[in-house]
N, C-alpha and C positions, 0 to 999 in steps of 0.2 A: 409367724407360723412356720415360714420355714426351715428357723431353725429347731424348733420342736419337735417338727416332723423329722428331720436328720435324728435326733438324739434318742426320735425312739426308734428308728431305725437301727442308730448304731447302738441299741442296749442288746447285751449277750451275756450267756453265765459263763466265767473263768472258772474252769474246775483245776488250772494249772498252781504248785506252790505259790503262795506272797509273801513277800522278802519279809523276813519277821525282824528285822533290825530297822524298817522304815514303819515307823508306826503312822497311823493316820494322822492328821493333823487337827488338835483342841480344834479349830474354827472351824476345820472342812465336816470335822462329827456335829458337830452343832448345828451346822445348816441343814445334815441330812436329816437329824432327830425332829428336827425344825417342817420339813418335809412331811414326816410321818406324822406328826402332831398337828398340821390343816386336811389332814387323807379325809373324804369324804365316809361319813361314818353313819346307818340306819337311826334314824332319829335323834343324832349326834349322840349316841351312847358312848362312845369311845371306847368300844369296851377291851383295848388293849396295852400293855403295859409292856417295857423292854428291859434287859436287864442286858447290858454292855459289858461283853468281858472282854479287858485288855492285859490281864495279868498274865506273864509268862505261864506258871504253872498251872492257876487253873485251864490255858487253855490247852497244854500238854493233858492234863486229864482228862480231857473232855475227846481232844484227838483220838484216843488211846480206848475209849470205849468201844466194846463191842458191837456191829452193827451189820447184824445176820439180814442175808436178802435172802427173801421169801419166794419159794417157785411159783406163788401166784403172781408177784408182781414180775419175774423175769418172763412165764409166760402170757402173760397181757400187755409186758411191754413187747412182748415180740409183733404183736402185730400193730403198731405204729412204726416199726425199721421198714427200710429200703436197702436193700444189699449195696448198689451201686448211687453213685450220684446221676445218672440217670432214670433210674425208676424214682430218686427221689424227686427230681426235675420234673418230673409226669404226675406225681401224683400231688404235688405242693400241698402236705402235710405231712408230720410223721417226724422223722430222726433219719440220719443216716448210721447205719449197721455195725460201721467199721470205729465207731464209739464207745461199743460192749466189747467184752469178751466174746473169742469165736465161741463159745459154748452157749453166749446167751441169745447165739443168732437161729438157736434152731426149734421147732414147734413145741417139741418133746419134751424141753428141758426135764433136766429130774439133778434136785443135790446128791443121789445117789450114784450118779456118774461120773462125780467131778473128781478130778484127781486131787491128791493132798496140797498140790504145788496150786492149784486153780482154785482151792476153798482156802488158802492162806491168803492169798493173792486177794479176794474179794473180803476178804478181814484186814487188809492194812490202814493204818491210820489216815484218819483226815491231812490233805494237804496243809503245809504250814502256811498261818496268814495271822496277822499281827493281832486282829480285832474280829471277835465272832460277835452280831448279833441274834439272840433268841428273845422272840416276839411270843408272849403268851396270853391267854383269853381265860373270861369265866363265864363257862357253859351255862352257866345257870342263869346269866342275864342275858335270858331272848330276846328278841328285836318282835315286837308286838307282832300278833298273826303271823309269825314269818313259821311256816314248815320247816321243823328239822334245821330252824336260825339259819336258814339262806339267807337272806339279808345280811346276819351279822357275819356271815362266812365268806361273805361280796367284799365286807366291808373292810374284813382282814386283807383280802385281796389289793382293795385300796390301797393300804397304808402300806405292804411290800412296793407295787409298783411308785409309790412317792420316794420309797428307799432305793430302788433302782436305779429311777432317773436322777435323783438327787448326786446320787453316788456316781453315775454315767456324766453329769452334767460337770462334775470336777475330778475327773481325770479319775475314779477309783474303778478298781472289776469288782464285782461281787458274786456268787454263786449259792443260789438255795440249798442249802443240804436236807431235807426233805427226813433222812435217814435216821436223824435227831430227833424227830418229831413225838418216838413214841413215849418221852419222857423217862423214866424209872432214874436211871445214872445223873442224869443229866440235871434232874431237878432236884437230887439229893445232893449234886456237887455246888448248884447256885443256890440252894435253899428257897427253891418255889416253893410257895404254900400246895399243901395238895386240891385242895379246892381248884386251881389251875392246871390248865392244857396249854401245851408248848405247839402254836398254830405252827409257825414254822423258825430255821437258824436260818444266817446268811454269813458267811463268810466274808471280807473286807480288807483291802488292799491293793497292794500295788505287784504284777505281777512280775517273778524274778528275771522272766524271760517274754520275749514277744512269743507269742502265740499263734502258730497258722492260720492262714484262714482257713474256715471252715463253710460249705455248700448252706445256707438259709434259705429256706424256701415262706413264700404265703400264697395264698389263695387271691386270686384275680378278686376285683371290690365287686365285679359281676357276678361272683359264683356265689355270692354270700348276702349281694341284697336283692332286697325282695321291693317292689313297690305298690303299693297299695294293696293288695291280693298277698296272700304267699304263692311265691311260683310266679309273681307278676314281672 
């Protein structure tokens, strides 16, 4: 248990480059896919499928697409930052600040104020890394009574963290790219059926440099259990 408990401790997303000349290794990919394929699943539908790109150029073109941030999510992500690692220490939830752009640390935001140099800057390509996974679903197959497929949107949940810690547990970073997610380029480059949604990518590898630490915070197991009663 112990060492379980470390491993997910020490899972974290690398947003930094992976060496694109160190490809994963045939049996380390196998074990993770292996991972995602026991994810606990709503009425075991399974209802997700991956599509592995390891090819140099498709993953250059997929780099390379366009991926416009939206001032709705810059200003909603404003309020989970903490300016300082102090206010992030107090409030043990959120992001620390000094991870956006200064521009995206303020209430207002608007893309109309961004300078040319800071709307290039947030269009620059995806970091290089040897092996992208994109995990995709078919909305149409709901998980019985489940509202809006909560359930089957748990269950995606699942199978990314089985890829995490799989990928954590032999030595790889990986990092969500989230930004991928809204399909169009992406699934005209891998030939998804349209019938599918791209739930989320994950980025894969070995990073080219060590990476600072960086301030983690969680919430005390007090603040968040309840017993018997809520509020107990």
């Amino acid at each position: 248990m112990t060492e379980m408990t470390e491993l997910i401790k020490s899972r974290r997303s690398l947003r930094a480059p992976y060496d694109p000349r160190r490809p994963i290794e045939p049996e380390k990919l196998a074990q993770i896919l292996e991972a995602a394929r026991w994810s606990p699943s709503a009425h075991n539908m399974q209802n997700f499928e991956i599509v592995v790109v390891d090819d140099p150029q498709v993953l250059e073109a997929i780099a390379h697409i366009e991926r416009p941030v939206s001032e709705t999510f810059v200003r909603e992500n404003y309020a989970q930052l903490s300016l300082s690692e102090e206010e992030l220490s107090q409030r043990k939830t959120g992001i620390l600040g000094i991870m956006f752009p200064p521009s995206w640390r303020k209430p207002d935001f608007r893309l109309a104020d961004l300078s040319a140099e800071e709307i290039a800057a947030m269009r620059r390509p995806l970091p290089a890394s040897p092996l992208l996974l994109v995990v995709v679903y078919d909305p149409s197959r709901r998980a019985p009574a489940s509202e809006g497929d909560f359930l089957g949107i748990v269950s995606l949940g699942c199978v990314m963290e089985n890829l995490w810690l799989a990928a954590e547990s032999l030595g790889i970073a990986m990092h969500i790219v989230s930004s991928l997610s809204s399909g169009g380029e992406v699934k005209e480059i891998l030939g998804v059926p349209e019938r599918l949604v791209i739930a989320f990518s994950c980025r894969l590898g070995y990073p080219e440099s060590v990476s600072p630490p960086y301030l983690r915070v969680r919430r005390e197991v007090a603040a968040f259990t309840h017993h018997n009663r809520y509020g107990g």
